[in-house]
C-alpha positions as CSV (number, residue, x, y, z in Angstrom):
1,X,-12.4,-66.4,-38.4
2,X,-10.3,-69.0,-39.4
3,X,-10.7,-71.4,-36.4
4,X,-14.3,-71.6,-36.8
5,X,-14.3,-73.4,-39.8
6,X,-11.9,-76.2,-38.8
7,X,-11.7,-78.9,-36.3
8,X,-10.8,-78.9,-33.0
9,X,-7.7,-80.6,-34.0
10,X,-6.3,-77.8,-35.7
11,X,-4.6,-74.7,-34.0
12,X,-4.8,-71.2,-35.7
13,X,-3.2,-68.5,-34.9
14,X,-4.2,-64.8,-36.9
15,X,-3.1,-61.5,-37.3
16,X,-4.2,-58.2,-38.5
17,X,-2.1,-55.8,-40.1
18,X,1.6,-56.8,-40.3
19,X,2.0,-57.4,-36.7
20,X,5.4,-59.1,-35.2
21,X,6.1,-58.7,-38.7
22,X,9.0,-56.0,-38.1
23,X,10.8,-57.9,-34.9
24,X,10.3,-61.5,-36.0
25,X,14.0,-62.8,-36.4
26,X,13.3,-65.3,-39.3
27,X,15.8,-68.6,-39.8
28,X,18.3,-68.4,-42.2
29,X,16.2,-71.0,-45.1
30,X,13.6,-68.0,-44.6
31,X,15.5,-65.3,-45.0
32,X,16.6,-66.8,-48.6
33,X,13.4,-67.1,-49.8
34,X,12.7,-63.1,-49.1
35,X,16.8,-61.8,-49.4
36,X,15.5,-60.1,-52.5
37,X,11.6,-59.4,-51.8
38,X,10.4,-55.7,-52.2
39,X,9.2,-54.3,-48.7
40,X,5.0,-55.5,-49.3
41,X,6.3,-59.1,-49.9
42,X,8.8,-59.7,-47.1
43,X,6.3,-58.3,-44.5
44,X,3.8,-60.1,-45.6
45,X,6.2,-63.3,-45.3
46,X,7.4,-62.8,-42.6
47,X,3.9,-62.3,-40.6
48,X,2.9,-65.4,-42.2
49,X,5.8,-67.1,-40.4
50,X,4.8,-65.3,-36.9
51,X,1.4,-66.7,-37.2
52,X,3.3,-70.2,-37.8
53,X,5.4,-69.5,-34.9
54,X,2.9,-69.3,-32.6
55,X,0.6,-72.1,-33.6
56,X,3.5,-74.5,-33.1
57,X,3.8,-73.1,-29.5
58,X,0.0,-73.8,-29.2
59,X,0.4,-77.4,-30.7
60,X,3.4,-77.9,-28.0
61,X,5.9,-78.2,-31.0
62,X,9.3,-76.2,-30.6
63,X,8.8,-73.5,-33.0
64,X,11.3,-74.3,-36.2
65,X,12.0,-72.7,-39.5
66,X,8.6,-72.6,-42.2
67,X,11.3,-72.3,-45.7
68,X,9.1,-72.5,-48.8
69,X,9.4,-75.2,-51.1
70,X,8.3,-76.1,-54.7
71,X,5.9,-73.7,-56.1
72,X,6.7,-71.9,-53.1
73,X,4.8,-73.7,-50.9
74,X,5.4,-74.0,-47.1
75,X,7.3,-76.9,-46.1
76,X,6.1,-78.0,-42.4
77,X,8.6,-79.6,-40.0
78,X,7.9,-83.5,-39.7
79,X,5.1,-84.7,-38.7
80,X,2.9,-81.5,-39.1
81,X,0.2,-80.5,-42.2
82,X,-0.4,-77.0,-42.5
83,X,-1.4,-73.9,-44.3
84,X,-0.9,-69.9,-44.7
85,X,-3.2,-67.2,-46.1
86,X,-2.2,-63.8,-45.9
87,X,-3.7,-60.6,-47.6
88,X,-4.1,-56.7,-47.1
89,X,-4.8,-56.4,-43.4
90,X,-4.8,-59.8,-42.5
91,X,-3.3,-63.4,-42.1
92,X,-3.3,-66.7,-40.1
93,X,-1.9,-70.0,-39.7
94,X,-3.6,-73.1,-39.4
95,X,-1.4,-76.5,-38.3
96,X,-2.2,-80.3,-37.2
97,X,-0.7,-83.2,-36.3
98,X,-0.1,-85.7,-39.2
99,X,-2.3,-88.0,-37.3
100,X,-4.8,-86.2,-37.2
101,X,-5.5,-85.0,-40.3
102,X,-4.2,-86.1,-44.1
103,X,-3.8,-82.0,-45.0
104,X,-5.6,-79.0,-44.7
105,X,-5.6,-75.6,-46.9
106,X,-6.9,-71.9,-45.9
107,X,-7.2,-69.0,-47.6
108,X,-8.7,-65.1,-46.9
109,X,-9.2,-62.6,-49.7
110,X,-11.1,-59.5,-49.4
111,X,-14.6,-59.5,-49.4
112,X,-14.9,-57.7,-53.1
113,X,-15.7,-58.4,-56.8
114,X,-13.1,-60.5,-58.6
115,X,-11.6,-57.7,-60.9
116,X,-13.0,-57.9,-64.5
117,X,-12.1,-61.0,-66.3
118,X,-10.7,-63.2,-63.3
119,X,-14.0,-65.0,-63.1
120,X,-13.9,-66.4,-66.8
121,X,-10.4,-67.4,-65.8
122,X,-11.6,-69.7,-62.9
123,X,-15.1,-70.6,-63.2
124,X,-16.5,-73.9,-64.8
125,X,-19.5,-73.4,-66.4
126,X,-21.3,-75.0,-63.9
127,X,-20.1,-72.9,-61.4
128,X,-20.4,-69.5,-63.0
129,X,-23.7,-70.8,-63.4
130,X,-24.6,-72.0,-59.6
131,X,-22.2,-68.4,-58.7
132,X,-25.9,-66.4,-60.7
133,X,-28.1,-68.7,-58.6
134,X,-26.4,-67.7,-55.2
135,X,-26.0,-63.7,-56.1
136,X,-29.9,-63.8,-57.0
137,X,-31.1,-65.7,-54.0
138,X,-28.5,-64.7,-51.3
139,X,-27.1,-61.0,-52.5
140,X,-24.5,-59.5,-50.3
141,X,-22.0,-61.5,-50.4
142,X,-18.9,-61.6,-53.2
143,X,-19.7,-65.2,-54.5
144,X,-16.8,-64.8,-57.0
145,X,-14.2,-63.8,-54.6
146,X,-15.5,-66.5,-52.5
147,X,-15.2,-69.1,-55.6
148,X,-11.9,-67.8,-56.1
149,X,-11.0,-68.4,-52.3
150,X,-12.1,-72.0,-52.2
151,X,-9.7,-73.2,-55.3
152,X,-7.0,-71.5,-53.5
153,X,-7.9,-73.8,-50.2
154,X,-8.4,-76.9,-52.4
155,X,-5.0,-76.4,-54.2
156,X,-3.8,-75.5,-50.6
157,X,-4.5,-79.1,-49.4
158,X,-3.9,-80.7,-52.8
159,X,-0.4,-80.3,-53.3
160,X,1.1,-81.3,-50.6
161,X,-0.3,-84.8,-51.2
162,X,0.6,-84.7,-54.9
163,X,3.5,-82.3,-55.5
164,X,1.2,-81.3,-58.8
165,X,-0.4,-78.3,-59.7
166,X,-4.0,-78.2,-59.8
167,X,-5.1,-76.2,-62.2
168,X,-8.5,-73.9,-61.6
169,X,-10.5,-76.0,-63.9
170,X,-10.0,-79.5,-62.4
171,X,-11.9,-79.2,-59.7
172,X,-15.8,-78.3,-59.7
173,X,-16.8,-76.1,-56.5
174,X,-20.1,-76.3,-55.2
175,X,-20.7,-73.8,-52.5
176,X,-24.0,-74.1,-50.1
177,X,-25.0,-71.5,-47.7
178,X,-26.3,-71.9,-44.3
179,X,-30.3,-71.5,-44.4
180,X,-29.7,-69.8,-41.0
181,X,-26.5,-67.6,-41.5
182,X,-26.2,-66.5,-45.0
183,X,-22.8,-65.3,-44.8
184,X,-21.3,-69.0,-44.2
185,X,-21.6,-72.2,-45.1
186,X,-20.1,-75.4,-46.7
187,X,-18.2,-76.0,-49.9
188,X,-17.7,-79.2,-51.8
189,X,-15.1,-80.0,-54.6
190,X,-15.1,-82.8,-56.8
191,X,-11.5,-83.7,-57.9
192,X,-11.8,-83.6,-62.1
193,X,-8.4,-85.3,-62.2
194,X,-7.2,-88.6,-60.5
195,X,-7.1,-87.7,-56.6
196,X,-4.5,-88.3,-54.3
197,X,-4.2,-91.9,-52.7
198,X,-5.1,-90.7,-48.5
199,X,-4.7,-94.2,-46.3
200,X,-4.8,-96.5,-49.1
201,X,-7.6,-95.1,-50.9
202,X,-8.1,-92.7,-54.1
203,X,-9.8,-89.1,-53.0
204,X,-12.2,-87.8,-55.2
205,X,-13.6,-84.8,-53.5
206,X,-12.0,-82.6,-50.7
207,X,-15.0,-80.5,-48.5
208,X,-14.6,-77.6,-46.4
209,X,-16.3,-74.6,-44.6
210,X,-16.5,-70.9,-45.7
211,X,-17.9,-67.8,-43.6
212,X,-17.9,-63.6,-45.0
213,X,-17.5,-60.9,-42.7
214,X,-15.1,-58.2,-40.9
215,X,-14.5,-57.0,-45.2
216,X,-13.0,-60.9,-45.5
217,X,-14.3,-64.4,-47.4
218,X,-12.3,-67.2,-45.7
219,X,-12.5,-70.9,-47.0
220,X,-11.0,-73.9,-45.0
221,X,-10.7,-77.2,-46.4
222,X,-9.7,-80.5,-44.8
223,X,-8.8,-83.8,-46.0
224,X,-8.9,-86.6,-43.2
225,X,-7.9,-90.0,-43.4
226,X,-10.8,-91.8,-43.5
């Protein structure tokens, strides 16, 4: 699910359910981060980090600790961008070279309403309003869950080229489906804050690629260097 809505440049690796999750030895800079996590939490971490494993094999880099950082972000070994998303029943890692690719973010959430009151938290007014538009002309699919997905992707790929937090407000989502697959499509952000410098020049918009289906939204987004 993931993979299709990336470039060939980036490996993926996903999992359902919390498989490897039970025998993966993590590193000790991992195990800190979850030494005092409740039973949900370290699985879900340390499935994450099996999904990691195995797409640095697939890169051809020596698989290596994936500690999380400020804001408890993953911090990739040199050289690497990368991203995790992991909810019930489900996660995946996505990873590139440096060279390839500025940063990338990913996210998966399940393919239901936002619960009551989320939206008003996250929405623009311009997007609640394009979010009507799309449930009238394209019912079917969760278009606030989806929403919610995407800011997750775009913060995903944000911070590690600003070490800010984006909040939900300063970036405007457009989301476009695919007049021959309704159930994916392309998503566009406009940065409402001053955008990270990427190879000498000032980012104002990230863009990325969203699909719905198995009971999952997924949004990828991908920032290159030129």
């Amino acid at each position: 699910m993931i993979g299709e809505l990336l470039p060939e440049t980036v490996v993926t690796v996903e999992a359902h359910g919390d498989e490897d999750a039970g025998h993966l030895p993590l590193y000790p800079e991992e195990e800190a981060v979850v030494a005092r996590a409740v039973a949900k939490r370290r699985r879900e971490f340390t499935a994450a980090r099996s999904c990691a494993r195995r797409a640095m094999e697939k890169l051809g880099v020596p698989a290596q600790a994936v500690p999380a950082g400020e804001r408890g972000a993953p911090r990739w070994p040199a050289g690497l961008a990368g991203s995790l998303t992991h909810c019930d029943g489900y996660c995946a890692a996505a990873l590139v070279r440096l060279t390839d690719l500025a940063s990338l973010g990913i996210d998966a959430e399940p393919d239901g309403p936002l619960p009551e009151g989320v939206q008003d938290g996250i929405a623009l007014p311009a997007e609640a309003a394009r979010l009507r538009r799309l449930d009238e002309e394209h019912p079917g699919v969760h278009w606030d869950r989806l929403l919610f997905s995407a800011k997750e992707s775009v913060y995903k790929a944000w911070f590690p080229l600003t070490g800010q937090w984006l909040d939900f407000a300063e970036a405007d989502i457009e989301i476009t489906a695919d007049p021959h697959d309704r159930r994916r499509g392309t998503l566009h952000a406009t940065l409402l804050v001053p955008g990270p410098t990427v190879s000498g020049r000032r980012v104002g918009h990230f863009d990325g690629r969203w699909t719905a289906r198995d009971g999952l939204v997924a949004t990828a987004v991908t920032v290159p260097h030129t």
